[in-house]
C-alpha positions as CSV (number, residue, x, y, z in Angstrom):
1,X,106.0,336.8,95.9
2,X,108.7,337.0,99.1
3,X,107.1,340.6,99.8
4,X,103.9,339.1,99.7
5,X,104.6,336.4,102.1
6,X,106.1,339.1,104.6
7,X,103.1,341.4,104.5
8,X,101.1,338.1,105.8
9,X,103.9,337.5,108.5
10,X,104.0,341.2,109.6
11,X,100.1,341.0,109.7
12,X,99.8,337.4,111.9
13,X,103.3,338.6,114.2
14,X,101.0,342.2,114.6
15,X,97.8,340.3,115.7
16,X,99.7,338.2,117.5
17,X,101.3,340.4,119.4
18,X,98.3,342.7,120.0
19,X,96.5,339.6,121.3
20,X,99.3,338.8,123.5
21,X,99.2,341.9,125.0
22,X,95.5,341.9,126.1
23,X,96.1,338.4,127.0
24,X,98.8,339.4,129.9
25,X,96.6,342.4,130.6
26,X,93.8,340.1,132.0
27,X,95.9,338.3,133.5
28,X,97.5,340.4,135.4
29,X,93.7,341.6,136.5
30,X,93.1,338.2,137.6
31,X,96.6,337.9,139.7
32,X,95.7,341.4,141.0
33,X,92.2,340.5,142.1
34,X,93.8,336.9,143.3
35,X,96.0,338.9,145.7
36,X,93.5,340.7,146.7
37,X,91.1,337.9,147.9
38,X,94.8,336.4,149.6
39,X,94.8,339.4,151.6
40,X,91.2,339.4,152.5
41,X,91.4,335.6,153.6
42,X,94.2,336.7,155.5
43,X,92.8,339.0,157.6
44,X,89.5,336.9,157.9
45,X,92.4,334.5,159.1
46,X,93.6,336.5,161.8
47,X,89.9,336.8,163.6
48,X,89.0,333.1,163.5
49,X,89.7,330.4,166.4
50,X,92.2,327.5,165.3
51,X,90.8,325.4,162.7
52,X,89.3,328.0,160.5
53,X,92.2,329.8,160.9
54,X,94.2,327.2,159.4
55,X,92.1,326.8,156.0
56,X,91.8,330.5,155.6
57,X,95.3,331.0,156.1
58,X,95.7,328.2,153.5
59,X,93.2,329.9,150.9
60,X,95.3,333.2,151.7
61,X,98.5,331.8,150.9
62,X,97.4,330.1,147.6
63,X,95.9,333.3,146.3
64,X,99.1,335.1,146.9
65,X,101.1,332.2,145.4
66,X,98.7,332.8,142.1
67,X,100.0,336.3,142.0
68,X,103.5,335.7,142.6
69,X,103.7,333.2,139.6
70,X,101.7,335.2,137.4
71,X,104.7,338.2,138.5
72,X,107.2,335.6,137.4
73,X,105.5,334.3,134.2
74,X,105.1,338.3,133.0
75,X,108.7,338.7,133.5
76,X,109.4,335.9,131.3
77,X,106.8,337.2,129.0
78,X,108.2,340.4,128.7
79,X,111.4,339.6,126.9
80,X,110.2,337.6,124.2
81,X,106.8,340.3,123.4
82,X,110.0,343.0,123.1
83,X,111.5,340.8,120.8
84,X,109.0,339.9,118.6
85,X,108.1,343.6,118.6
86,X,111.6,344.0,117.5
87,X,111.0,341.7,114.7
88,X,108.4,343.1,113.5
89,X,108.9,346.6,113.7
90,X,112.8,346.6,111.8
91,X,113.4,343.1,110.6
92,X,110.4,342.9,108.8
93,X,110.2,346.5,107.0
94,X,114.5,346.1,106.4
95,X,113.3,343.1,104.5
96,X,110.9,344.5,102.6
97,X,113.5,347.3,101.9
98,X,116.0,344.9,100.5
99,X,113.9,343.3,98.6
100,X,112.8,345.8,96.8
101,X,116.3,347.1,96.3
102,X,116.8,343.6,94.7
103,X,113.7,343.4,92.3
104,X,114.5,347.0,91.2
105,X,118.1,345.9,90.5
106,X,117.4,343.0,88.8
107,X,114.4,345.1,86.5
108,X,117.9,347.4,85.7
109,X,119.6,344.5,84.8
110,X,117.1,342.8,82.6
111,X,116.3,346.3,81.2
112,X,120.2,346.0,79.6
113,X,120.0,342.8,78.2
């Protein structure tokens, strides 16, 4: 029953982390492409009189801002995807390993009695 209920926690940590993982792949797409359209406002910026300057240099900054949190939230990502990796690929099978040696141990047992 215990194994049972890790094969169905190994399964949903798997997905889960395999859905992570595209998940902080697109976005770092979109933070890529974000910086990109801050550096394109930017040097729209640069040609255009006062005012227009102003709001482009705005929408640059913004777009840049969007990639440097998306940098910072990956970084704080990264530790806890490495750790639930870690969980799942040697907690989870050194569980299933002991319990095992347990349900064999106690079949000896019983087998004496």
């Amino acid at each position: 029953k215990k194994l049972e209920e890790f094969e169905r926690n190994s399964k949903f940590y798997k997905d889960m982390i395999v859905r992570a993982h595209f998940l902080l792949m697109d976005f770092n797409a979109a933070a890529v492409v974000n910086k990109g359209m801050g550096d394109l406002f930017a040097q729209i910026a640069c040609r255009e009189k006062c005012a227009a300057n102003e709001a482009f240099t705005q929408f640059a900054d913004t777009h840049r801002n969007y990639h440097r949190a998306a940098v910072e939230f990956q970084k704080k990502a990264a530790p806890i995807m490495n750790k639930l990796g870690t969980y799942l690929n040697k907690a989870v099978p050194d569980m299933k390993l002991t319990i095992k040696k347990y349900a064999d141990a106690k079949f000896e047992y019983l087998a004496y009695c």
